[in-house]
MARVOMAR-467200 format. One line per field, with one value per atom (N, C-alpha, C): atom name; x, y, z; residue in one letter; residue number from 1. Coordinates in steps of 0.001 Angstrom, whole numbers, plus 500000, padded with zeros to 6 digits. Layout:
<recs>
atome <- CA, ...
c1 <- X, ...
c2 <- Y, ...
c3 <- Z, ...
residu <- A, ...
num <- NUM, ...
</recs>
This chain:
<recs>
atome <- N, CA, C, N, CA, C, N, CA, C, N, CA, C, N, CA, C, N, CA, C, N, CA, C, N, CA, C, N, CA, C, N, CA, C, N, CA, C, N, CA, C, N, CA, C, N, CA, C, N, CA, C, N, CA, C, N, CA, C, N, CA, C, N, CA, C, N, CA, C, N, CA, C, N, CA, C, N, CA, C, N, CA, C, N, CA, C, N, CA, C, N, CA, C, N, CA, C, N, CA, C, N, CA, C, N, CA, C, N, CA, C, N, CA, C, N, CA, C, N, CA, C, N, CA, C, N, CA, C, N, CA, C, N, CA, C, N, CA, C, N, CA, C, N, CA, C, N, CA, C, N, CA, C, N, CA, C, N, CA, C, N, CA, C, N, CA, C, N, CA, C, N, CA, C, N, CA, C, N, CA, C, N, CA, C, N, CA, C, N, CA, C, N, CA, C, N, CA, C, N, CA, C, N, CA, C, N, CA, C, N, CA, C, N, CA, C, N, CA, C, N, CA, C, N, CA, C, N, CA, C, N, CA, C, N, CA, C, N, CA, C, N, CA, C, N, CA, C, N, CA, C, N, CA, C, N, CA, C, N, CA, C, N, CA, C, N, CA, C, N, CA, C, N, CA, C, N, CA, C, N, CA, C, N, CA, C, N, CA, C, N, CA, C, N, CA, C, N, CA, C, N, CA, C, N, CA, C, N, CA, C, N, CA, C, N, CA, C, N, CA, C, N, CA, C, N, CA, C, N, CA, C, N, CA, C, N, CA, C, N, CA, C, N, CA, C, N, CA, C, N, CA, C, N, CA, C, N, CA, C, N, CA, C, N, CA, C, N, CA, C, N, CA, C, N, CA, C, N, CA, C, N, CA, C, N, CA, C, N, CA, C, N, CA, C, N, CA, C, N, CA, C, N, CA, C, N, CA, C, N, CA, C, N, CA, C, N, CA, C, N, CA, C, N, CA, C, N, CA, C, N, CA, C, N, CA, C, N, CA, C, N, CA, C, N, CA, C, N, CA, C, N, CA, C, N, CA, C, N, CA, C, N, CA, C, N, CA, C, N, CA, C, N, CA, C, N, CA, C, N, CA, C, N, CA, C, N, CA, C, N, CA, C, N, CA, C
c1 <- 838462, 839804, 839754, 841130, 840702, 841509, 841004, 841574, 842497, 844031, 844796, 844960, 843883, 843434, 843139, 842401, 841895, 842653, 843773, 844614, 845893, 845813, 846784, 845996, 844873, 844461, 844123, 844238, 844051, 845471, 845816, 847441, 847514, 847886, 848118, 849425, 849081, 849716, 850168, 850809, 851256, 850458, 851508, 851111, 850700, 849462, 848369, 848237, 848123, 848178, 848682, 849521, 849863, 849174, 848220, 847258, 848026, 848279, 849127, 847713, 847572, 846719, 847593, 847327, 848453, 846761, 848372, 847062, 846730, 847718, 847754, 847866, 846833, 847495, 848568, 847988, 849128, 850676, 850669, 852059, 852318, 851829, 851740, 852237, 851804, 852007, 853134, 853641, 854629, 855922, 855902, 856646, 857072, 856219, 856216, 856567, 855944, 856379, 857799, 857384, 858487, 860175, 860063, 861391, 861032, 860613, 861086, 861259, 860100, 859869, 859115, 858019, 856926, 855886, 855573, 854347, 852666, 852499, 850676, 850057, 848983, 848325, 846936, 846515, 845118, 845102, 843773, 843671, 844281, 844416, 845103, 845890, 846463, 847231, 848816, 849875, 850860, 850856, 852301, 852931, 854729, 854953, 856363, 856755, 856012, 856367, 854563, 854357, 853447, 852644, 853406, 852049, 851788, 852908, 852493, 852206, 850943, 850473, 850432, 850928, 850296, 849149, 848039, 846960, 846813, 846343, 846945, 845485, 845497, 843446, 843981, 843077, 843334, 842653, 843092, 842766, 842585, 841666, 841764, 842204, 842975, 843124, 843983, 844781, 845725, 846126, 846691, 847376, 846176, 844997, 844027, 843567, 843573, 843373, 844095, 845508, 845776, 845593, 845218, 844830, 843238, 842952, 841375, 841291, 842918, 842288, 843661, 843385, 844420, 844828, 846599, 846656, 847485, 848105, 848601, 848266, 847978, 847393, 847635, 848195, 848247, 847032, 847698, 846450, 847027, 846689, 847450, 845981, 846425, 845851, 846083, 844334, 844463, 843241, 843637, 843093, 841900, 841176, 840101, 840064, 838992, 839093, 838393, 837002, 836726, 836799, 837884, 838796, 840232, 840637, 841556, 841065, 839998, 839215, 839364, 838492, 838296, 839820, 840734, 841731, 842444, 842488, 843591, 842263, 841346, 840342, 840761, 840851, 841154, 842506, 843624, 844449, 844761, 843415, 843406, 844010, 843909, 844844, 843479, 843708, 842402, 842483, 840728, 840299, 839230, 838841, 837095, 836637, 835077, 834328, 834402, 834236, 833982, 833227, 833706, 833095, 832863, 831692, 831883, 832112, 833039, 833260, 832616, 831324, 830891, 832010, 832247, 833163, 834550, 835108, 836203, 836666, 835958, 836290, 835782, 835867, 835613, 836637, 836560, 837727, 837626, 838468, 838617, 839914, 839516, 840865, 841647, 842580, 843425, 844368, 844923, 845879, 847144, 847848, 849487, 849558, 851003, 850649, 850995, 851163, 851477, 849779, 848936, 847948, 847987, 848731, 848803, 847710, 846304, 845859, 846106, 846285, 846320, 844793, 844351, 843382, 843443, 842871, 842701, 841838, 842021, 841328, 841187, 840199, 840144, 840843, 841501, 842136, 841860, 842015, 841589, 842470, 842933, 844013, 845166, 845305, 846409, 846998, 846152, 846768, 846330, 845317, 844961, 843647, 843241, 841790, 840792, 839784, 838208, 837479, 837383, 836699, 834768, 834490, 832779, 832143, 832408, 832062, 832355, 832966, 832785, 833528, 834841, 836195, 835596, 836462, 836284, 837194, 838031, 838838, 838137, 838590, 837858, 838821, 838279, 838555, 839370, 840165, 841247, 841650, 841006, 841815, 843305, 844423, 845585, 846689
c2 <- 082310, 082424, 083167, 083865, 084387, 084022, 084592, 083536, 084383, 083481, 084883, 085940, 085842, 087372, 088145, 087974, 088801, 089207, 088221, 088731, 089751, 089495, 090414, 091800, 091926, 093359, 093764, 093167, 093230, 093341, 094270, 095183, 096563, 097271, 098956, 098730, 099621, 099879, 100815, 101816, 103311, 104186, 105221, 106422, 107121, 107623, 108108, 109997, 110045, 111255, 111241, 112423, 112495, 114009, 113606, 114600, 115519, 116694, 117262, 118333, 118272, 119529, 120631, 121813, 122900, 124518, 124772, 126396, 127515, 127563, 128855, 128208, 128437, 127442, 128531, 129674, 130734, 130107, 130315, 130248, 128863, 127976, 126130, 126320, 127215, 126879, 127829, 128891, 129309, 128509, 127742, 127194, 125896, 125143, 123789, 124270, 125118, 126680, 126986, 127851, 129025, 128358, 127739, 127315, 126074, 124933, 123541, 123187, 123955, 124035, 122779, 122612, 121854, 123147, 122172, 123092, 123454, 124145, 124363, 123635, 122427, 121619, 122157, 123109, 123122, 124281, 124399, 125342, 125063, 123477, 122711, 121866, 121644, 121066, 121240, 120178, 120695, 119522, 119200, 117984, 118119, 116745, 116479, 115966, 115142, 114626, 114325, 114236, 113624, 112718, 111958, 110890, 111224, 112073, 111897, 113702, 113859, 115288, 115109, 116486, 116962, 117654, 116944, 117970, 118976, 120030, 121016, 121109, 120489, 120879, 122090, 123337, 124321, 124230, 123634, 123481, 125106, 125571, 126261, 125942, 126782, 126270, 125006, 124630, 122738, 122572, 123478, 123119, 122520, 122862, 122872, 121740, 120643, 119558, 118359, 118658, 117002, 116211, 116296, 114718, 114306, 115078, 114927, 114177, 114207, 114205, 113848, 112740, 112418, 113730, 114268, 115587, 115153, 113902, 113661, 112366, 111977, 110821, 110391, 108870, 108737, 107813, 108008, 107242, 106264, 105152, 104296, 104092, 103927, 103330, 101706, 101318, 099604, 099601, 098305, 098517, 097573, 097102, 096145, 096251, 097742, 097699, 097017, 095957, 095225, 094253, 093592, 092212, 092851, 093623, 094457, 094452, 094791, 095115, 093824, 093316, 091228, 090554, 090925, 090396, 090730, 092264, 092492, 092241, 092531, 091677, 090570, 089785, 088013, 087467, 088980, 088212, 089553, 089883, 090337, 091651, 092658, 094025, 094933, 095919, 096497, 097193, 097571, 098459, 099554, 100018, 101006, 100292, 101098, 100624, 100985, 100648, 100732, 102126, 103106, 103885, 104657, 105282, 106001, 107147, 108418, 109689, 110422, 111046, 111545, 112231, 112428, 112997, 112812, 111699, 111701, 110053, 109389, 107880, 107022, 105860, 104411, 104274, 104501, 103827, 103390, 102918, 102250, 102641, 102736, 103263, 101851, 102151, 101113, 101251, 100531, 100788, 100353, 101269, 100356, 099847, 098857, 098222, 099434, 101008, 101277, 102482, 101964, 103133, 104126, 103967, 105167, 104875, 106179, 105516, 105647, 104943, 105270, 104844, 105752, 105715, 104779, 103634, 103215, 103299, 103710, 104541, 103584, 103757, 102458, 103453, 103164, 103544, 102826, 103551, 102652, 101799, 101281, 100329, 101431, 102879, 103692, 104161, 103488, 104053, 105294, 106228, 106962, 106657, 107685, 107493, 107781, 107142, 106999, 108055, 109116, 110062, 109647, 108496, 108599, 108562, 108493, 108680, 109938, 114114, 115210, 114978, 116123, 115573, 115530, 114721, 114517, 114185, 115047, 114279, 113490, 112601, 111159, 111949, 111117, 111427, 109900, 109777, 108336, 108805, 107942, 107861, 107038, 107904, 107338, 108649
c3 <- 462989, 462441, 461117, 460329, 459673, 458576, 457094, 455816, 456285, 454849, 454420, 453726, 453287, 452363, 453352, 454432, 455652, 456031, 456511, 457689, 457182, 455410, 455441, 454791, 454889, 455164, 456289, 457091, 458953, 459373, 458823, 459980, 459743, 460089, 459571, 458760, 457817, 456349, 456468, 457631, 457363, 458466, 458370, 459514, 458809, 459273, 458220, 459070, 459900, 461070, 462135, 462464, 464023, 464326, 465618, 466025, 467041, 467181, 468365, 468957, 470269, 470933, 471094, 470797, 470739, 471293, 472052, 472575, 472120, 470993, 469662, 468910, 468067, 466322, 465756, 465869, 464844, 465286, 466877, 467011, 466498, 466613, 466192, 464472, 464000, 462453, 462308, 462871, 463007, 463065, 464239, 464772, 463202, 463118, 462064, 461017, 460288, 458923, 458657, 459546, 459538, 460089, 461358, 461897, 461523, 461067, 460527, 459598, 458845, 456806, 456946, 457445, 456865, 456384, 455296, 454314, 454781, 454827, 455557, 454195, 454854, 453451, 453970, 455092, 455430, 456441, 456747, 457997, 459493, 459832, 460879, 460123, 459074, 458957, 458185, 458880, 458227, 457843, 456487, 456061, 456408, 456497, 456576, 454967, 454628, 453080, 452742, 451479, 450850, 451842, 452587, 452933, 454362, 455489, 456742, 457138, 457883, 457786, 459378, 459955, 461577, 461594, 461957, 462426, 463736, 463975, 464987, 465401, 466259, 467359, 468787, 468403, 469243, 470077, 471538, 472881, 473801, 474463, 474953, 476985, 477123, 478766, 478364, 478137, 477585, 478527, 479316, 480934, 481739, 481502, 482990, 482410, 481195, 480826, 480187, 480959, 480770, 481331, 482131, 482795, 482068, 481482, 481193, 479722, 478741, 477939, 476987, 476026, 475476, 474765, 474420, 473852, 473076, 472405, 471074, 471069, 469277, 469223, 467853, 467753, 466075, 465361, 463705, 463291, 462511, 462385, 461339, 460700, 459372, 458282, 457930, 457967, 457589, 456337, 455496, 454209, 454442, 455626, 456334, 457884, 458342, 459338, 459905, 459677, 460430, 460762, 460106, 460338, 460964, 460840, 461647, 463530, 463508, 464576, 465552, 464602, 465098, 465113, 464431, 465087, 465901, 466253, 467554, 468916, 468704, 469531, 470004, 469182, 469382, 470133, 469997, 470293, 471451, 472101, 473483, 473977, 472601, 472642, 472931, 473749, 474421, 473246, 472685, 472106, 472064, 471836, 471887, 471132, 470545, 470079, 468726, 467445, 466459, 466055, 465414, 464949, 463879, 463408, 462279, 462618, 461935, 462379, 461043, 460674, 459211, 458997, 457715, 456938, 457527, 457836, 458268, 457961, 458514, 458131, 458931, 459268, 460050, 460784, 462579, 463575, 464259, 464830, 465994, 467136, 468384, 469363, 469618, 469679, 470075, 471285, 472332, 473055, 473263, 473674, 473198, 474426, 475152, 476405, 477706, 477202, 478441, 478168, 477501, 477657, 476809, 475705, 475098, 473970, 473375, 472427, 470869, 469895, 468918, 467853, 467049, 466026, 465367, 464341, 463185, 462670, 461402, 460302, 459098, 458252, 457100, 455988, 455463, 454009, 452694, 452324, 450672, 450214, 448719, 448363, 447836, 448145, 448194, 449059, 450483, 451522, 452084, 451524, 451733, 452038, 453458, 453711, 453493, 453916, 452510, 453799, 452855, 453890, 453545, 453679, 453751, 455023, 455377, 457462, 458015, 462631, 463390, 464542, 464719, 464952, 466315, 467327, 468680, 469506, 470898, 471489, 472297, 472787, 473627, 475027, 476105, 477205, 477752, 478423, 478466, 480025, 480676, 482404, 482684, 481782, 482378, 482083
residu <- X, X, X, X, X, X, X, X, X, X, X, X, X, X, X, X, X, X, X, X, X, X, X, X, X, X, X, X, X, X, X, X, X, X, X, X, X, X, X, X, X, X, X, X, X, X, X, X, X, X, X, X, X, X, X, X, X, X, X, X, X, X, X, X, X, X, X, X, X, X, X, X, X, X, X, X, X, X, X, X, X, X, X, X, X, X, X, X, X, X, X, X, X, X, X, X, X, X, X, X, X, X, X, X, X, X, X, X, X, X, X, X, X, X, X, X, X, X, X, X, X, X, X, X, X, X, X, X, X, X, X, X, X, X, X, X, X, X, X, X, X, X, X, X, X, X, X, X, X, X, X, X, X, X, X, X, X, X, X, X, X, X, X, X, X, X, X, X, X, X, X, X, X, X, X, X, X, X, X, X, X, X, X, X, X, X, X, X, X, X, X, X, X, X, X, X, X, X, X, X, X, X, X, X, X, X, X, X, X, X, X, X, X, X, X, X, X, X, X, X, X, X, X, X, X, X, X, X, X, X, X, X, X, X, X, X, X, X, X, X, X, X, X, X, X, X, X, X, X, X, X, X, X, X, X, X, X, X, X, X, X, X, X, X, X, X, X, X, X, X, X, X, X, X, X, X, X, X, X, X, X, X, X, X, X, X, X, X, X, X, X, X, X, X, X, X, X, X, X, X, X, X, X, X, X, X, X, X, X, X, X, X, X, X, X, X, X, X, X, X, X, X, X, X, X, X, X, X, X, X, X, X, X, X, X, X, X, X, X, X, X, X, X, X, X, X, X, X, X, X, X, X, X, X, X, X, X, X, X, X, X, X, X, X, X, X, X, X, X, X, X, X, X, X, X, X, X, X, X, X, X, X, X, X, X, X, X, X, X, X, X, X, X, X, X, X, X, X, X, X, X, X, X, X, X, X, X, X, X, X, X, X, X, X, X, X, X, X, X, X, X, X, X, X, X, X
num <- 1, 1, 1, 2, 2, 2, 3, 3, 3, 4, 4, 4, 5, 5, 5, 6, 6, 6, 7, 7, 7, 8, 8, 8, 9, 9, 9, 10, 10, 10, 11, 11, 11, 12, 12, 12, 13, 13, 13, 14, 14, 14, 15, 15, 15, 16, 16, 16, 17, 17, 17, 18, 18, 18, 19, 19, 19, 20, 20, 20, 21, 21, 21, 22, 22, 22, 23, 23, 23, 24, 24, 24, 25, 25, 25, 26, 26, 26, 27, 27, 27, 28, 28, 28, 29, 29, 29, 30, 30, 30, 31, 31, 31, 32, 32, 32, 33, 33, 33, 34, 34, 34, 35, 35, 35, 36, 36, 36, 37, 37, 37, 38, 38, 38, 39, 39, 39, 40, 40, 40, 41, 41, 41, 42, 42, 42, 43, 43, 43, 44, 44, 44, 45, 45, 45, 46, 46, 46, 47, 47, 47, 48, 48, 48, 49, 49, 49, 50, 50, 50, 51, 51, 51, 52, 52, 52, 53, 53, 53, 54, 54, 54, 55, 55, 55, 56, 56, 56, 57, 57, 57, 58, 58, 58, 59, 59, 59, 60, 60, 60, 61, 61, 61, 62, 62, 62, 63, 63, 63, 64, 64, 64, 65, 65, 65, 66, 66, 66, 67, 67, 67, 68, 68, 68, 69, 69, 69, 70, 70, 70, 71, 71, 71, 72, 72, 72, 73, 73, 73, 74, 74, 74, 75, 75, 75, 76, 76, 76, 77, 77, 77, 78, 78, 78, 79, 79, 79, 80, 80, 80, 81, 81, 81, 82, 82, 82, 83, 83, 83, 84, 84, 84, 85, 85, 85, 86, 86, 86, 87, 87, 87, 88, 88, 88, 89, 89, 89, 90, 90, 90, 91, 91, 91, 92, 92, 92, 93, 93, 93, 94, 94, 94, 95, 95, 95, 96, 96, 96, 97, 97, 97, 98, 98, 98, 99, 99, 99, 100, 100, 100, 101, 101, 101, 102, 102, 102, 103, 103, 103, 104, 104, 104, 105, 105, 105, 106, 106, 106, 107, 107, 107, 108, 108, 108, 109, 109, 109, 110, 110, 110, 111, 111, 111, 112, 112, 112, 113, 113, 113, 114, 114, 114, 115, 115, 115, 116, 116, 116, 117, 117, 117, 118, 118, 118, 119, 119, 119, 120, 120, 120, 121, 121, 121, 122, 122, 122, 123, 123, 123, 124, 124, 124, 125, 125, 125, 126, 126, 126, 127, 127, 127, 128, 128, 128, 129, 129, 129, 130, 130, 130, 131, 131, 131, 132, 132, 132, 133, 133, 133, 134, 134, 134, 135, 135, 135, 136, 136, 136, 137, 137, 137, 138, 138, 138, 139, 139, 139, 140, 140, 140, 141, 141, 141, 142, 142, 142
</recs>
């Protein structure tokens, strides 16, 4: 069981990334840029405000792999991901395995109840994530 200091750093604190697979980045940053007015913060990335950014992963062939392969995916930020972990564990919410990603952070996959997966990512006490942990799409049979 877990104290309450645990449990209330064991929830997601915020939408930290929304991952989109896209088949041209040019046209992708075009599109978010130019016709929406989000700001380019990176080489794949755009922002909507300060805290929530779209990352843009350039899929080659995207048609000949959806079924193969999750092609949008979010990330929430929790300020204790391994009591985070152990508790949606406990209370029987399917997950992956625990991982480190170098230079990116500490996650874990999570699933919503119809299969969809979402990331959790450890963040610091600003909400922002502790990059001390090589990007990867996972492969998901649904």
């Amino acid at each position: 069981m877990l104290d309450s200091t645990s449990t209330n750093n064991a929830r997601a604190v915020g939408m930290h990334v929304i991952n989109f697979a896209v088949s041209n980045l040019e046209k992708s940053f075009e599109f978010y840029v130019d016709r929406l007015g989000f700001e380019k913060t990176g080489s794949r990335e755009v922002r909507i405000n300060k805290s929530t950014k779209i990352w843009l992963h350039q899929i080659e062939d995207i048609k000949d792999k959806s079924n193969e392969l999750s092609m949008h995916w979010f990330e929430v930020g929790t300020k204790d991901i391994e009591q985070f972990y152990k508790k949606l564990k406990e209370e029987n919410v399917l997950v992956g395995e625990r991982y480190d990603n170098p230079g990116c952070g500490r996650y874990f996959d999570v699933y919503d109840p119809d299969g969809r997966k979402l990331q959790s990512v450890k963040t610091g006490t600003n909400g922002l994530r502790i990059r001390n942990t090589n990007s990867r799409v996972r492969s998901n049979n649904y």
